[in-house]
Every structure is written in C-alpha cells, then in structure tokens.
NUPA-791044 format. One record per atom (N, C-alpha, C): residue in one letter; y, z, x. Coordinates in steps of 0.05 Angstrom, whole numbers, plus 5000, padded with zeros to 4 digits. Atoms other than C-alpha are relative to their C-alpha. Layout:
<pts>
AYZX...
</pts>
This chain:
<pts>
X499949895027X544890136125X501250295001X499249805002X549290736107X498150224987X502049735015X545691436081X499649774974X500050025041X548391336010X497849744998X502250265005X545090526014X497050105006X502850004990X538190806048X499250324980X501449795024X537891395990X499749864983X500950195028X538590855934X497949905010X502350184987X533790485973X497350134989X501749825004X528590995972X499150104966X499449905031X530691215897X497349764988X501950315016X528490475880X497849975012X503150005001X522490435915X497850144985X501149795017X520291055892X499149974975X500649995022X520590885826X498249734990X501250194993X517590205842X497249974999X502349904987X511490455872X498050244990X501749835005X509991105832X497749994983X502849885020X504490845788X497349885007X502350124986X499990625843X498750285003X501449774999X495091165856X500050075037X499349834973X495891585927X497049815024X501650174988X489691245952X500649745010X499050274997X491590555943X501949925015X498150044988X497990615966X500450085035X499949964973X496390926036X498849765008X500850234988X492490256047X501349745002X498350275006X497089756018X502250155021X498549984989X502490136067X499150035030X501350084977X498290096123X498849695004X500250244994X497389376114X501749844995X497650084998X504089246107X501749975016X498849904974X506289546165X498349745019X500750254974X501588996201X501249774991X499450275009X503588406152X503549914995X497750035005X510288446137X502849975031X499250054974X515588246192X503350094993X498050004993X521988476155X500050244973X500149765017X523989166114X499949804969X500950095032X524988786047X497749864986X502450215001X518788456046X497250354997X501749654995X514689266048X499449994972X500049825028X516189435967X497549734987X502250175016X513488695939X497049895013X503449944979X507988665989X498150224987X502149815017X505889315962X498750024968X500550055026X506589135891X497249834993X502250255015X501888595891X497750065026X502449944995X496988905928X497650154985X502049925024X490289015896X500350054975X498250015018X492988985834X497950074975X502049905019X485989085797X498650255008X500149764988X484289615832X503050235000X497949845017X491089965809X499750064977X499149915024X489889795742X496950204982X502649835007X482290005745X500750335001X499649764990X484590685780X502250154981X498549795027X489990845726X498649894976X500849995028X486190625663X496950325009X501849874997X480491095700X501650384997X499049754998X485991715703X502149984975X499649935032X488891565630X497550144981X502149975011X481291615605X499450295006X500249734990X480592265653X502650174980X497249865010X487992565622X498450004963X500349955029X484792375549X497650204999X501849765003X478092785562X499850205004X499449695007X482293365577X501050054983X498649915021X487293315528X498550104961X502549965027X480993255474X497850225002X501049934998X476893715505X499350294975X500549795020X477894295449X500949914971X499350165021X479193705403X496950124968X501249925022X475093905330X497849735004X501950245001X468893465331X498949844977X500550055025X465593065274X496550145000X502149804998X459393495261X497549724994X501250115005X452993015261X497550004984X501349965027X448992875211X496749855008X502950074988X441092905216X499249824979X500650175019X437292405177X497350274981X501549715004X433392765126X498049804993X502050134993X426492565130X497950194971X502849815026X420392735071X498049835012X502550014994X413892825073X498349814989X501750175013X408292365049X498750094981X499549965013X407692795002X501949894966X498050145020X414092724965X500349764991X499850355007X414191994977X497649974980X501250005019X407792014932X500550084975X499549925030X410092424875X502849875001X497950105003X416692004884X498849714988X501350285004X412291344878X498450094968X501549795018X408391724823X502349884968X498049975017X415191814783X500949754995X498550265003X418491074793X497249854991X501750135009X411990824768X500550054965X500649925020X410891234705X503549924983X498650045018X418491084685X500749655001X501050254992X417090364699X499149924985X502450085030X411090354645X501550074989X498549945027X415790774602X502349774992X498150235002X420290214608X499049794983X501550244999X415789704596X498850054965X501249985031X412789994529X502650094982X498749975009X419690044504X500849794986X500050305009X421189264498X498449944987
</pts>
C-alpha cells in the first residue's frame, strides 16, 4: 500500500469507528488482533462488536451531554397541594348544605 492509499485508509476507518466509545473500542481491537487473520477484516470485525453495549454507552453519554446542556435550564416551579383544615371542611360542608335547603325551598 502506498502512503497516499494507507492515509485514506486510516481517514476511513477513522470515521468508521469514531462513535464507539474509547473503552469499547480498546477491547474490540484487542480482540481483533487475535481473531482476524487479514487487515480488511479489523474495521467490520470492530463494527459489530458489542453493538449493545455501544449503543447503551452512547445513549448513556447523550443523556450525560443533555444534563449539562440543561443544567441552568429554567425549571417548572412545583406546585404544593393545598391542604384545609377540618375546620374549613366543616364550615364548607355547613355552606353546601344550607344552599342545598335554599335550593330545595325554592321549587
């Protein structure tokens, strides 16, 4: 292989390979180097290694990239429940009664 052919080479792998995560890829290229018996056989060997474990490890560093990019994101402010006393609920029961009868001696 001439330079120029073994820089494209590299170009294309490169771009092949970059959205495996640095982890992964030192193991899938260490077990390539045992399984593989001929240079072209290295890139798709690596491709389809662990392949859920790639897509676990980048959906896990999109999720990381969004909880920085949100981190000074405006929040939605939460809302407490508003709670009465047994009180109120009496003079509330009190009131829906008495306009209840007023109802009732209207008909």
């Amino acid at each position: 292989m001439q330079e120029a052919e073994r820089t494209a080479w590299y170009k294309a792998a490169i771009m092949t390979l970059n959205h495996i995560p640095l982890s992964i890829l030192q193991r899938a290229c260490e077990q390539a180097r045992r399984n593989c018996d001929h240079p072209a056989k290295i890139v798709p060997f690596i491709c389809k290694f662990e392949p859920e474990a790639v897509r676990w490890a980048n959906d896990a560093i999109r999720y990381a990239q969004a909880q920085v990019d949100n981190f000074n994101a405006p929040r939605i402010a939460k809302q407490e429940p508003e709670y009465i006393t047994a009180d109120e609920l009496a003079e509330l029961k009190n009131e829906l009664l008495q306009s209840l009868n007023t109802n009732k001696g209207m008909n």
